[in-house]
NUMAR-430650 format. One line per 3 residues: number of its first residue (from 1); their letters; for each residue x, y, z of C-alpha. Coordinates in Angstrom, 1 decimal, m for minus. Example, Ala and Ser with C-alpha at 12.3 -4.5 7.8 and 13.67 -1.06 7.14 Angstrom:
BEGIN
1) AS) 12.3,m4.5,7.8  13.7,m1.1,7.1
END
This chain:
BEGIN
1) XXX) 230.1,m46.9,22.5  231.1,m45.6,18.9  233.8,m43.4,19.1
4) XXX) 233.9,m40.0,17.4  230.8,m40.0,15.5  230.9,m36.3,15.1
7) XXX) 234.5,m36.3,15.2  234.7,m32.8,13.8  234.0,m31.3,16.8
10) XXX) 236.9,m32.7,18.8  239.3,m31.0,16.0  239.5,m27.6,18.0
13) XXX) 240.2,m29.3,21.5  242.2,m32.3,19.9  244.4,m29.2,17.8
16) XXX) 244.9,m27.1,21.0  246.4,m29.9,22.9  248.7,m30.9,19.9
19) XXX) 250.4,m27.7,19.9  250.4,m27.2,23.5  252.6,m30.6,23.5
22) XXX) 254.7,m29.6,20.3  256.1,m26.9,22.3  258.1,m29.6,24.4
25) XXX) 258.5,m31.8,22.1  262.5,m30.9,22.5  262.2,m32.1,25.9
28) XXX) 260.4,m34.9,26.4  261.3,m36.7,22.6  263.5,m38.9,24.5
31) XXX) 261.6,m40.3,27.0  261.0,m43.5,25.5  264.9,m44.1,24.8
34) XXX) 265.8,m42.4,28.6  264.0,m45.4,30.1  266.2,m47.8,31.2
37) XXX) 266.0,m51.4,30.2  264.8,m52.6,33.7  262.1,m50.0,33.7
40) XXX) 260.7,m51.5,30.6  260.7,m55.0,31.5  257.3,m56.1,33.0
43) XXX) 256.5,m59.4,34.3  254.8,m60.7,30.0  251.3,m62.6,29.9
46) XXX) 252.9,m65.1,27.5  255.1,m67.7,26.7  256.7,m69.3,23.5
49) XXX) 254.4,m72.5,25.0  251.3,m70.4,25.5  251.7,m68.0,22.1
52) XXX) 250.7,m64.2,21.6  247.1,m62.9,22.0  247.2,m60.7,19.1
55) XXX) 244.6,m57.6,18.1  245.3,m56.5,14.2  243.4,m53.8,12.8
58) XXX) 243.4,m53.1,9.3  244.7,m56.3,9.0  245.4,m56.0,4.8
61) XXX) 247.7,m58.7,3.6  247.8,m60.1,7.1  251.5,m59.5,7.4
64) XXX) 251.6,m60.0,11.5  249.9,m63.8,10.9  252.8,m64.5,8.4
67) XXX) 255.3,m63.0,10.5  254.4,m65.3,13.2  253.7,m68.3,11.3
70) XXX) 256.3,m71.2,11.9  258.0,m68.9,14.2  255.6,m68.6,17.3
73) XXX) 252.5,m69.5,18.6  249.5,m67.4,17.9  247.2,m68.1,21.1
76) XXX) 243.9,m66.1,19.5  243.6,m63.4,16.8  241.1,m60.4,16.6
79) XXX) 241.4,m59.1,13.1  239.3,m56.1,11.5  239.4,m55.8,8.0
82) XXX) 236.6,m54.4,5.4  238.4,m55.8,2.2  236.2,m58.5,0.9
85) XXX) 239.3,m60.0,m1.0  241.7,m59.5,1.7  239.1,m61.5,4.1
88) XXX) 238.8,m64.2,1.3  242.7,m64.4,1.2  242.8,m64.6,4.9
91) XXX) 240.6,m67.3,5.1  242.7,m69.2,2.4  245.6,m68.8,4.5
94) XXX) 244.7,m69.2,8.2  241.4,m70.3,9.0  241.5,m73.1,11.3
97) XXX) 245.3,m72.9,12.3  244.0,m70.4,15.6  241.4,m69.3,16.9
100) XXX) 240.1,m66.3,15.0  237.2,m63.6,15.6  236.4,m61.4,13.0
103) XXX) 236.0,m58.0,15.0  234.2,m56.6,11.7  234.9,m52.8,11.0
106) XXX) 236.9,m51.2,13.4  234.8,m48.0,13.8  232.1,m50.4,14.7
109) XXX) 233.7,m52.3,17.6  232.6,m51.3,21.3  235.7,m50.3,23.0
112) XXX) 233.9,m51.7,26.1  234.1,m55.3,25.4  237.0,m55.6,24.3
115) XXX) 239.1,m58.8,24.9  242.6,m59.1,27.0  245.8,m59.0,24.1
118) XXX) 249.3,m59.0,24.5  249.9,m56.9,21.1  248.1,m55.0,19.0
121) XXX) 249.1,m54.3,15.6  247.8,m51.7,13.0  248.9,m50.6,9.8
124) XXX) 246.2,m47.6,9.7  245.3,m45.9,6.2  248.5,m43.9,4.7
127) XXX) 246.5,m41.3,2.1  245.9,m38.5,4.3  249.6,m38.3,5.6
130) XXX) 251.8,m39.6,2.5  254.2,m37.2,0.9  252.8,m38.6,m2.5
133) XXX) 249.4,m38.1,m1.7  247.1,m35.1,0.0  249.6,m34.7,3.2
136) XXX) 246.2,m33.1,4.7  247.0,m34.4,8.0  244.6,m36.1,10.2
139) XXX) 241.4,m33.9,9.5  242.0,m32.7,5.8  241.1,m35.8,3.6
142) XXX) 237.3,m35.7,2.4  236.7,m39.5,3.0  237.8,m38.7,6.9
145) XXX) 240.3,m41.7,6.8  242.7,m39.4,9.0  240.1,m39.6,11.0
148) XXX) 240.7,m43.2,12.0  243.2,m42.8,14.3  241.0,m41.8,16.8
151) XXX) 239.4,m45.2,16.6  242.8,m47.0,17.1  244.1,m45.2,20.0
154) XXX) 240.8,m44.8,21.9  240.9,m48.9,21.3  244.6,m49.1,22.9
157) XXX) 243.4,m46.8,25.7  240.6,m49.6,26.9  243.4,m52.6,26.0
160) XXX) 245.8,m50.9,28.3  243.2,m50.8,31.2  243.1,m54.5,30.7
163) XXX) 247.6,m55.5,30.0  249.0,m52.5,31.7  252.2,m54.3,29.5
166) XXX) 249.9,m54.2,26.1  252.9,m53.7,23.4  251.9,m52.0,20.3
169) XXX) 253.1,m51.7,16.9  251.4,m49.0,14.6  253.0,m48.7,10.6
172) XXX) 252.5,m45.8,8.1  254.4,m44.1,5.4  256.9,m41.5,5.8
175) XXX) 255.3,m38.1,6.2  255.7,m34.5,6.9  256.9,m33.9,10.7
178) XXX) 254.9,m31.8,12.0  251.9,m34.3,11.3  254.4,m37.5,12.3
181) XXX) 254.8,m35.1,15.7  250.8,m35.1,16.0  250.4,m38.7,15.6
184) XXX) 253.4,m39.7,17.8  251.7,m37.7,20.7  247.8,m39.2,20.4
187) XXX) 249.3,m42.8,20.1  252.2,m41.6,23.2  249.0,m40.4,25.3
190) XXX) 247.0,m43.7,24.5  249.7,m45.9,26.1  250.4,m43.0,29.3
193) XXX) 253.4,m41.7,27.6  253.6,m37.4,26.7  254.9,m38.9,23.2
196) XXX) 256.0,m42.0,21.7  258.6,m41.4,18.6  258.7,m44.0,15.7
199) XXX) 261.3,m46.0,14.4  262.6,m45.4,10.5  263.4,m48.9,8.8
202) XXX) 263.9,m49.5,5.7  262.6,m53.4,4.8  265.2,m52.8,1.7
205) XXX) 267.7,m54.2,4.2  266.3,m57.5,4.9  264.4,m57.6,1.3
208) XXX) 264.7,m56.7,m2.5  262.2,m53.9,m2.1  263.2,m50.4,m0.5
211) XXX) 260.0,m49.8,1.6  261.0,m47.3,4.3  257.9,m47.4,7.3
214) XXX) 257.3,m45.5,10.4  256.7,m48.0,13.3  255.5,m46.5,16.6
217) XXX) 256.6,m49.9,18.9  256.8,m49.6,22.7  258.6,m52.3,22.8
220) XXX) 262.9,m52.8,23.0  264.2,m51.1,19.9  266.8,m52.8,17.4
223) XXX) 268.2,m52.7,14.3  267.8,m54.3,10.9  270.4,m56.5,9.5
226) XXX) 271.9,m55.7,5.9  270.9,m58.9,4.2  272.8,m59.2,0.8
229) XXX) 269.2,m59.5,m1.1  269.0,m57.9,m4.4  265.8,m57.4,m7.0
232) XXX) 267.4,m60.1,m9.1  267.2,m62.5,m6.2  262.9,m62.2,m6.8
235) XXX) 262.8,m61.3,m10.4  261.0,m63.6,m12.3  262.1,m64.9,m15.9
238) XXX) 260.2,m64.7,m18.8  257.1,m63.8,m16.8  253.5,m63.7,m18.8
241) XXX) 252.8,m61.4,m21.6  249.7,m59.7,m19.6  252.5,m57.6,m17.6
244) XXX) 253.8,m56.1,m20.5  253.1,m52.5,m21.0  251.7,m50.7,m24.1
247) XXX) 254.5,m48.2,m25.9  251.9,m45.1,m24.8  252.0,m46.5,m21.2
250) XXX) 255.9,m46.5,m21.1  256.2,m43.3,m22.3  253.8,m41.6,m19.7
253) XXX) 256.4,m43.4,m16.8  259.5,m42.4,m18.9  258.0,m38.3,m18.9
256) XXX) 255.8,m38.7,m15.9  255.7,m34.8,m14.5  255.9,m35.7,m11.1
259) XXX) 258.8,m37.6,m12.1  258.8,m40.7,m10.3  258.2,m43.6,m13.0
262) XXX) 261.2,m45.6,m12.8  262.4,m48.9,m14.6  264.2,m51.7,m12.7
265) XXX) 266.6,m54.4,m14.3  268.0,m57.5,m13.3  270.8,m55.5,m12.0
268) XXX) 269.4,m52.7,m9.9  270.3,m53.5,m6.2  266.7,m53.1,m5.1
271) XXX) 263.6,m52.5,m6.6  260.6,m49.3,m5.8  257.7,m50.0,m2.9
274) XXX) 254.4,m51.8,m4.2  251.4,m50.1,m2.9  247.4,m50.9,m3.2
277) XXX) 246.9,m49.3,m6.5  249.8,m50.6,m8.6  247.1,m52.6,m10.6
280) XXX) 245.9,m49.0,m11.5  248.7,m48.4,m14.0  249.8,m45.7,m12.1
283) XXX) 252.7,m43.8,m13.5  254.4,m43.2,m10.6  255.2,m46.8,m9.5
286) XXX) 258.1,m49.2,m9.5  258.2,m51.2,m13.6  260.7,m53.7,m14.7
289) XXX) 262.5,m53.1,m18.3  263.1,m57.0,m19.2  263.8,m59.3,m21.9
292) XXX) 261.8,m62.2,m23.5  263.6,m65.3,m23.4  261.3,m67.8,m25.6
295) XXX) 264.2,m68.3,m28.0  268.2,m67.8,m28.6  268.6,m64.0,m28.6
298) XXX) 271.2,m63.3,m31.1  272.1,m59.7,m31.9  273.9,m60.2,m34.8
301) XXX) 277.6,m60.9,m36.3  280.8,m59.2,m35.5  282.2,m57.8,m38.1
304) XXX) 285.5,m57.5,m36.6  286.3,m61.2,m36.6  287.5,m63.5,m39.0
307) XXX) 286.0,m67.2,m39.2  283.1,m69.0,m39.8  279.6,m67.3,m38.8
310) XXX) 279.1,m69.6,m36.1  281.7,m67.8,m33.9  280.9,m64.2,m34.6
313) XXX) 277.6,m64.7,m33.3  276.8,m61.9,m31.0  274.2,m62.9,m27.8
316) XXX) 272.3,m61.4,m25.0  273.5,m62.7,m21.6  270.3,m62.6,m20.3
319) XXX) 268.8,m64.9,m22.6  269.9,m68.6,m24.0  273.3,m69.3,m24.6
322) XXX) 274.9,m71.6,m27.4  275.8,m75.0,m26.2  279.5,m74.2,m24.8
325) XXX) 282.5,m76.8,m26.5  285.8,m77.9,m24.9  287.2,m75.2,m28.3
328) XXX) 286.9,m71.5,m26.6  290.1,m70.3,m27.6  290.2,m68.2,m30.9
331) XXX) 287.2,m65.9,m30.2  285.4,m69.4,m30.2  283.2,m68.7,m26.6
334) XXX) 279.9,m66.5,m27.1  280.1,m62.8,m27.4  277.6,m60.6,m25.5
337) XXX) 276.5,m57.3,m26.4  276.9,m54.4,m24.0  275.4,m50.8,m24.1
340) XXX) 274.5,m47.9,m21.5  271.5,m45.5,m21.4  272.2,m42.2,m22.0
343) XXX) 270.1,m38.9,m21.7  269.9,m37.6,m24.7  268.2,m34.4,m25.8
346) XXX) 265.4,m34.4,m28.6  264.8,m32.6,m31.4  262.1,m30.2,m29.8
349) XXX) 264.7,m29.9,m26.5  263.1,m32.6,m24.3  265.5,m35.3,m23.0
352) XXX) 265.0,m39.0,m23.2  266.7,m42.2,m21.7  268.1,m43.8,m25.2
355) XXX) 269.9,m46.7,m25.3  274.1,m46.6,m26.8  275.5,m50.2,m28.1
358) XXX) 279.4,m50.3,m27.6  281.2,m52.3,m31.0  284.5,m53.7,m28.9
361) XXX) 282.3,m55.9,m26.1  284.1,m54.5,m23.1  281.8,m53.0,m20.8
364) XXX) 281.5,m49.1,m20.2  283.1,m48.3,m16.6  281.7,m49.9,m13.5
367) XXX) 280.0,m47.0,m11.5  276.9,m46.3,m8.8  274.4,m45.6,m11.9
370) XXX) 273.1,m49.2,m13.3  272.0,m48.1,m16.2  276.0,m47.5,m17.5
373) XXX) 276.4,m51.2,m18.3  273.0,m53.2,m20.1  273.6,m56.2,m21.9
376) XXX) 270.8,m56.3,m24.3  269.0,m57.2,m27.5  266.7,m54.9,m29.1
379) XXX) 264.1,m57.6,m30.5  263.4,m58.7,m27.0  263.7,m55.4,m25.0
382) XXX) 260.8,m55.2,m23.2  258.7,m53.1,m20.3  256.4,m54.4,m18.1
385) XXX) 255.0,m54.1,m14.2  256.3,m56.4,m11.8  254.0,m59.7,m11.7
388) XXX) 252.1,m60.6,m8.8  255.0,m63.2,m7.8  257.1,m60.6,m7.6
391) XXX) 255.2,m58.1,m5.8  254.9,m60.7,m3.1  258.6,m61.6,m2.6
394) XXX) 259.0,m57.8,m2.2  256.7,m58.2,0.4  258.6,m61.4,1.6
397) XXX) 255.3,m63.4,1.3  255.7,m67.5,0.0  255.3,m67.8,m3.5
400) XXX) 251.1,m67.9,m4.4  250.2,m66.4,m0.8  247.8,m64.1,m2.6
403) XXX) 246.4,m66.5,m5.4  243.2,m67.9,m4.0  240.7,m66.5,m1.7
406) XXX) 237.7,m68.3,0.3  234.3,m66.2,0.3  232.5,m67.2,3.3
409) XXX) 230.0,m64.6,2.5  229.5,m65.8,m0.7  226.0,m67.8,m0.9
412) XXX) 227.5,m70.8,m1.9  229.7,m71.6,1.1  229.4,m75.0,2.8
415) XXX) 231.2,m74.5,6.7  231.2,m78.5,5.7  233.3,m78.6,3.0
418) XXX) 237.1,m78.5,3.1  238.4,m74.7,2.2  240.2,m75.9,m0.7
421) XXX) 237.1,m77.3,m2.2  236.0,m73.5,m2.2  238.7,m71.8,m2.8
424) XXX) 238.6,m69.1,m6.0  241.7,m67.5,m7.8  242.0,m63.7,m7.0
427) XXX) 241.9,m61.4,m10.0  245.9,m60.0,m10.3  243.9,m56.3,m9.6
430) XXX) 243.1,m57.8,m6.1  246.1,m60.0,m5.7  248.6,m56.5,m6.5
433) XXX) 246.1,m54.3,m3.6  246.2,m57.4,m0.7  250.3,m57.4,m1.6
436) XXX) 250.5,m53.3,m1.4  247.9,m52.9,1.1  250.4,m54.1,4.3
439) XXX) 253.5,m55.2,6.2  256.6,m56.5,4.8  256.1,m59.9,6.3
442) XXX) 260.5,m59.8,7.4  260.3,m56.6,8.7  257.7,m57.4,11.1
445) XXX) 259.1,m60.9,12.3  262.1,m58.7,13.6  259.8,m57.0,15.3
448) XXX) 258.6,m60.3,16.4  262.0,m61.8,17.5  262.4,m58.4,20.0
451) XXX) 259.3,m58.8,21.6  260.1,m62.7,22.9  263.0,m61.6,23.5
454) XXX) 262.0,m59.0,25.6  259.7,m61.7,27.3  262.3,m63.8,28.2
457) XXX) 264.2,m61.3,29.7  262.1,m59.7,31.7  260.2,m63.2,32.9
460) XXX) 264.3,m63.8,34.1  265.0,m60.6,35.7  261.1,m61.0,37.2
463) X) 261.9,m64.7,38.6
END
C-alpha cells in the first residue's frame, strides 16, 4: 500500500484533529516526562553482542552509521535515500561492514512488509517548517515535502505492531510552535502516545558548530556535555584558493538584507550551521575571514623604536614568525599588530564593519564581541567559505568522509571488483550538500550511549 497518494484530502480531517489535541496540549505535554523510569523500561531485542536493527530514512550523510561505527554493533540497516551522491558516499563508507537493504524511496515502500527494527531514525526534509525558509507548515510547500511526514509515521505505526519497544529518533530544525505542536502530536499518535515533545540540543556543546535540532526520541532523556571545542579546534590553515570569495560576493554577506551573512575567525568560540545548499553561495550562511600564510606576513616597521630594522619588524600572529634568539630583551622578540572592527557609518549613511589598527601593540579590552581584538595584516586578509574539511568536522565526520563516492548504478560497475578500485572523488557542490544534508555524527552517538544504556537497565531490572 502507498500511503497518501491524494494526501490532500486527509488535510481537513488530519487539521480538525490537530486542533482538537492543541486544546490540551497544557495537560497532557508532560506525559512523556510523568512516566516513570520503570514504566519505560521494556524487556530490549538487543544486545551490545547482537547489535541494533536499525531503519534510517532519509538517511543524507548517514550520520546514525557513523554514530554507531566503532561504538556498537549494527546487526542490519534499512536505509532510504534518493540522493545519488549521498548513496555513492554511502557505499564508499559502509558497504560490506553490515548487512544493508536499500529500501529505495520511502514513499514507495509497502508499509506491509516491513522488517522487525529496534530503532528507526529519520532526519525528514526541514524547508517547509524552517524559520529561514517558507514556515508553510506541513501542507503549504508546493513540492508537498511537508507532506512526508505522513509517510514516516504511518511507517512507525506498522514497526510498532511488530517491537511494541521500537525507539525512535526523528531530527528537524527549529520551527514555529504551533507547527512543532502539529508534528509532536502525529509522531506522539504513531507510537500510542496523545503527544510526544522534542528535545532542544544544541551540537555547539559537543562540537565547533552551533546546530540547534529538534529530536522527537522516546527513549531516556539526557543532557549534552559542554565540551571545551572551539571553531579554531577544526579550522583549516591556509586552505585552497577555490574557497576564496569574490569582493562583490563579500559584500552581498557583509549587507545581506535579511541580515544573516556572518564572518567567523580563528577566534570565534563556535562557528554558524552548514546546510545542503552552502555550495550555492548563499548569503545567508556561515564564511570564514582568514589569512594567507604562503610567506612571512610582515606589516611593516615601528616607528616608535630605536635600532636596527630587523627588530622593528611588525608581524601577524597568525602567520610565520621570525626564527626566535636566546636575545629577546630590548624590544628584540617579534611585534604583532592588533586592530578591532568597528561600525562605521558611510558617506551616503549606510554602516560598514571597517577595520581600526592600534600604534602601541597592546590589545583593545578583552570583551564578549570577538571582533574587538584581530591581529592582522592587510596584504593577506582574506574571505572565504568554509572548506569541505571543515564543513565535516562541524559535522564531527573523520577527515575525507565525504571525498569519494561508489556508483553502483553507474554502467561501469563490476560487483567483482574491490570498491576502492571504483571509487570517484565527489565534486565539493556534492561533498558541502551530503555534509549539510544530516546529523551531527556526536550528537547522535549520545543519543546512542542512552539507548544501550537504557537496555542494560531495563534487561537488569527485567532479569
Amino acid at each position: 500500500m502507498h500511503l497518501f497518494a491524494a494526501a490532500p484530502a486527509f488535510q481537513n480531517i488530519l487539521a480538525a484533529k490537530i486542533l482538537k489535541q492543541l486544546r490540551i496540549i497544557s495537560v497532557i505535554s508532560n506525559v512523556i516526562i510523568a512516566l516513570t523510569t520503570k514504566e519505560i523500561l521494556m524487556q530490549f531485542n538487543f544486545t551490545e553482542e547482537s547489535g541494533l536493527t536499525v531503519m534510517s530514512l532519509c538517511d543524507g550523510n548517514s550520520g546514525i552509521s557513523h554514530a554507531l561505527k566503532d561504538h556498537y554493533k549494527i546487526r542490519h540497516l534499512y536505509r532510504s535515500e534518493i540522493d545519488p551522491y549521498a548513496n555513492a558516499n554511502f557505499t564508499y563508507n559502509f558497504d560490506g561492514k553490515f548487512p544493508i537493504t536499500d529500501l529505495g524511496d520511502l514513499k514507495q515502500i509497502d508499509v506491509n512488509n516491513l522488517p522487525t527494527v529496534d530503532l528507526l531514525v529519520c532526519g525528514f526534509p526541514c524547508q517547509s517548517f524552517s524559520l529561514s525558509g517558507l514556515m508553510g507548515g506541513i501542507y503549504n510547500d508546493h513540492k508537498d515535502r511537508g507532506l512526508i511526514i505522513f509517510y514516516v509515521v504511518e511507517i512507525i505505526k506498522k514497526l510498532k505492531e511488530k517491537n511494541p519497544n521500537l525507539r525512535i529518533l526523528l531530527e528537524n530544525v527549529v520551527m514555529k510552535k504551533d507547527i512543532m505542536n502539529q508534528l509532536s502530536i502525529l509522531i506522539g499518535n504513531a507510537i500510542g502516545l496523545p503527544i510526544l515533545e522534542p528535545m532542544k540540543l544544541n551540537s555547539g556543546d559537543v562540537s565547533a558548530q552551533n546546530r540547534v535540532r529538534l529530536y522527537w526520541w522516546n527513549g531516556l532523556s539526557f543532557e549534552l556535555p559542554k565540551l571545551d571545542i572551539v571553531f579554531a579546534d577544526i579550522m583549516e590553515r591556509d586552505c585552497d584558493e577555490v574557497y576564496d570569495l569574490s569582493d562583490a560576493h563579500k559584500e552581498r554577506v557583509l549587507n545581506a538584507e535579511r541580515g544573516k551573512g556572518f564572518f567567523y575567525n580563528v577566534d570565534s568560540p563556535k562557528i554558524g550551521t552548514i546546510n545542503a545548499l552552502y555550495a550555492k553561495n548563499p548569503t545567508d550562511g556561515c564564511f570564514i575571514e582568514d589569512y594567507k600564510l604562503d610567506k612571512l606576513n610582515q606589516l611593516g616597521i615601528a616607528s616608535n623604536i630605536k635600532g636596527m630594522d630587523c627588530i622593528k619588524r611588525v608581524y601577524d600572529r597568525n602567520g610565520k614568525f621570525p626564527t626566535l634568539t636566546t636575545s629577546q630583551g630590548g624590544h628584540r622578540q617579534p611585534k604583532v599588530a592588533i586592530g578591532a572592527f568597528r561600525g562605521r557609518y558611510n558617506k551616503d549613511g549606510t554602516t560598514s564593519q571597517q577595520l581600526e589598527l592600534r600604534t602601541d601593540y597592546k590589545t583593545n579590552t578583552l570583551t564578549t564581541v570577538q571582533k574587538d581584538n584581530v591581529s592582522v595584516n592587510l596584504e593577506h586578509l582574506r574571505w572565504r567559505k568554509i572548506s569541505v574539511l571543515e564543513a565535516e568536522r562541524m559535522q564531527t565526520m573523520e577527515d575525507g568522509t565525504t571525498e569519494f563516492g561508489v556508483f553502483k548504478e553507474h554502467k561501469d560497475y563490476d560487483p567483482n571488483l574491490h570498491l576502492h578500485l571504483q571509487k570517484k572523488k565527489l565534486s565539493n557542490t556534492q561533498r558541502y550538500k551530503i555534509c549539510g544534508n544530516g546529523f551531527n555524527v556526536a550528537t547522535i552517538r549520545y543519543f546512542m550511549d542512552a539507548l544501550f544504556n537504557e537496555m542494560k537497565q531495563s534487561n537488569r531490572e527485567v532479569a
